[in-house]
DODRENDREN-591860 format. One record per residue (C-alpha): residue number from 1; chain; x, y, z; residue in three letters. Coordinates in steps of 0.05 Angstrom, whole numbers, plus 5000, padded with zeros to 4 digits. Layout:
N
(NUM; A; (X; Y; Z); ALA);
...
//
This chain:
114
(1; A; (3567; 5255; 3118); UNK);
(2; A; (3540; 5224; 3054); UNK);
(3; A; (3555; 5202; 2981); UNK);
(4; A; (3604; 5252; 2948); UNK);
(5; A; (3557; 5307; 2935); UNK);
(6; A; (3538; 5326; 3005); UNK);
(7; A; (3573; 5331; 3066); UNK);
(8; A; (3528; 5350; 3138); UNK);
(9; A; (3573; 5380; 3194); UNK);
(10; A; (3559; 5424; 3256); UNK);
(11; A; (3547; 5495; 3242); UNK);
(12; A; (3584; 5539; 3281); UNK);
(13; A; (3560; 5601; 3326); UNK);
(14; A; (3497; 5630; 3329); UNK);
(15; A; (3447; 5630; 3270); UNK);
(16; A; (3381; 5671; 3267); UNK);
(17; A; (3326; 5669; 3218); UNK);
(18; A; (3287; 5726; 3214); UNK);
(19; A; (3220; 5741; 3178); UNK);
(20; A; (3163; 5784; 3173); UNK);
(21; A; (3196; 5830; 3226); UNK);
(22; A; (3200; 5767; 3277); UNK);
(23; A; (3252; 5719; 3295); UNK);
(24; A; (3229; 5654; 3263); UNK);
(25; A; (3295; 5612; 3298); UNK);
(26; A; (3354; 5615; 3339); UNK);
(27; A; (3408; 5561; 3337); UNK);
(28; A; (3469; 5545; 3366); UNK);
(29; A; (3458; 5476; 3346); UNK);
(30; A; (3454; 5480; 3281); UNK);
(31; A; (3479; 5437; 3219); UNK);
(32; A; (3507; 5452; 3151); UNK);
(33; A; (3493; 5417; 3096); UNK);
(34; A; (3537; 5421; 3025); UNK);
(35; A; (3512; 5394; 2961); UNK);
(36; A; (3548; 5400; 2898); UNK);
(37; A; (3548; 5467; 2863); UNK);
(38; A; (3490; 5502; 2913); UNK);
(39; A; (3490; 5547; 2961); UNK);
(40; A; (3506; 5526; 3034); UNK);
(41; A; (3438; 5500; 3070); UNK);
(42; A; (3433; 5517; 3146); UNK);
(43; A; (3385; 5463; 3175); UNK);
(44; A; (3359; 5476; 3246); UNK);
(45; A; (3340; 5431; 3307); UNK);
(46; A; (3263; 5434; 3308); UNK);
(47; A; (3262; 5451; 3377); UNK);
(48; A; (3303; 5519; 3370); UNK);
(49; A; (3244; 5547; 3308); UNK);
(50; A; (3185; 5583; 3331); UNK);
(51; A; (3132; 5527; 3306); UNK);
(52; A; (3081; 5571; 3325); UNK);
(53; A; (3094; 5616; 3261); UNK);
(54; A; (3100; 5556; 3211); UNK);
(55; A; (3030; 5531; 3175); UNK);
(56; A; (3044; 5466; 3137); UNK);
(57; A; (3036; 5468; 3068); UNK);
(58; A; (3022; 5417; 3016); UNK);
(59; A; (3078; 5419; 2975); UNK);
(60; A; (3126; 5362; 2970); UNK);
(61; A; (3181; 5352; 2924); UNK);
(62; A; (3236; 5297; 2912); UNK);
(63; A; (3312; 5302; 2919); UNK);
(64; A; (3346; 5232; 2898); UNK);
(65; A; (3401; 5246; 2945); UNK);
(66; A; (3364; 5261; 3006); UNK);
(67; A; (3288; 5247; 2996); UNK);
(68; A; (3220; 5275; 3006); UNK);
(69; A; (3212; 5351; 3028); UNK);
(70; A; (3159; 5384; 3060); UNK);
(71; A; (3146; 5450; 3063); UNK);
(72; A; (3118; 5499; 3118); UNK);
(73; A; (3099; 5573; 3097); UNK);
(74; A; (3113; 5628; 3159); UNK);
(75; A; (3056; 5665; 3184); UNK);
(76; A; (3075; 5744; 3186); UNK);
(77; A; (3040; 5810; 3195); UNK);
(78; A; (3028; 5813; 3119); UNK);
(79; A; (3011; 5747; 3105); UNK);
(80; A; (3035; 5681; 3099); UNK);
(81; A; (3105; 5669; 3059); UNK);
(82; A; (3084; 5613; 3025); UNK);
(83; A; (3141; 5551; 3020); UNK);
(84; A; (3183; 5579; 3055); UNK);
(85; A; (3209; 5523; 3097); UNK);
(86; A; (3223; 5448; 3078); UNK);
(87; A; (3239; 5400; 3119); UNK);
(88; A; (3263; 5328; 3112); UNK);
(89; A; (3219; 5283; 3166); UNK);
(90; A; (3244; 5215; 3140); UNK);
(91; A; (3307; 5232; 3098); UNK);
(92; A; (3345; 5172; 3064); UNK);
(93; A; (3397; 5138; 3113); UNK);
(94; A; (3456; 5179; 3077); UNK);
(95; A; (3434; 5245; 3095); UNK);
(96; A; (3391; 5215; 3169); UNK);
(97; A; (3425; 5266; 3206); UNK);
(98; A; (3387; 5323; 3182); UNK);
(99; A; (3329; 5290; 3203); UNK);
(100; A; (3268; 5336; 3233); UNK);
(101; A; (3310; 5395; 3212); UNK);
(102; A; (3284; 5458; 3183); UNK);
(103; A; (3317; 5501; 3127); UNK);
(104; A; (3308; 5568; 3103); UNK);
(105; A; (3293; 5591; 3033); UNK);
(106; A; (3346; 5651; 3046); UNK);
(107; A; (3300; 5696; 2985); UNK);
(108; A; (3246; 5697; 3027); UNK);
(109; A; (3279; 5699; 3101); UNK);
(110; A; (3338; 5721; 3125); UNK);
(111; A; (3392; 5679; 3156); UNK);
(112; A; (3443; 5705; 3194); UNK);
(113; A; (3505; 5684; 3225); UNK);
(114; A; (3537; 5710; 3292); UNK);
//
């Protein structure tokens, strides 16, 4: 849990991403994350995301309630989908819990829930 605009708890059941015609992650584990007025984030455990399929990118941006993202794009059949990923590696200590996690932009994969 964090300041009033986000709250982090378990996510429960199965979630898949899927992308490019592959499965990109599989998660029992994973968390969800609520900030303000957006959309629910699913954040998964590092461990359960094929890393094989992510190429880092150089993009970075800045969120004042969480702190600097990175971004991965997924290599598929058709070509990379660029920024497609961001991560937090060193979040600030409200939000530490989603830590190494990996989101999904849900416009370029899709996330589903089982």
């Amino acid at each position: 849990m964090t300041d009033n605009r986000i709250t982090i708890k378990p996510a429960t059941g199965n979630w898949v991403v899927r992308a490019g015609g592959a499965i990109i992650a599989e998660s029992d584990n994973a968390l969800e994350l609520h900030e303000g007025d957006y959309p629910v984030a699913i954040y998964f455990p590092r461990k359960d995301v094929a890393m094989a399929f992510l190429d880092t990118s150089d993009q970075r941006s800045t969120c004042p309630y969480k702190g600097e993202a990175s971004y991965f794009g997924i290599a598929a059949k058709s070509g990379v989908i660029e920024n497609s990923v961001w991560t937090y590696e060193a979040p600030l200590d409200a939000v530490k819990e989603i830590a190494g996690y990996l989101s999904f932009y849900t416009d370029k994969t899709t996330v589903e829930h089982f």
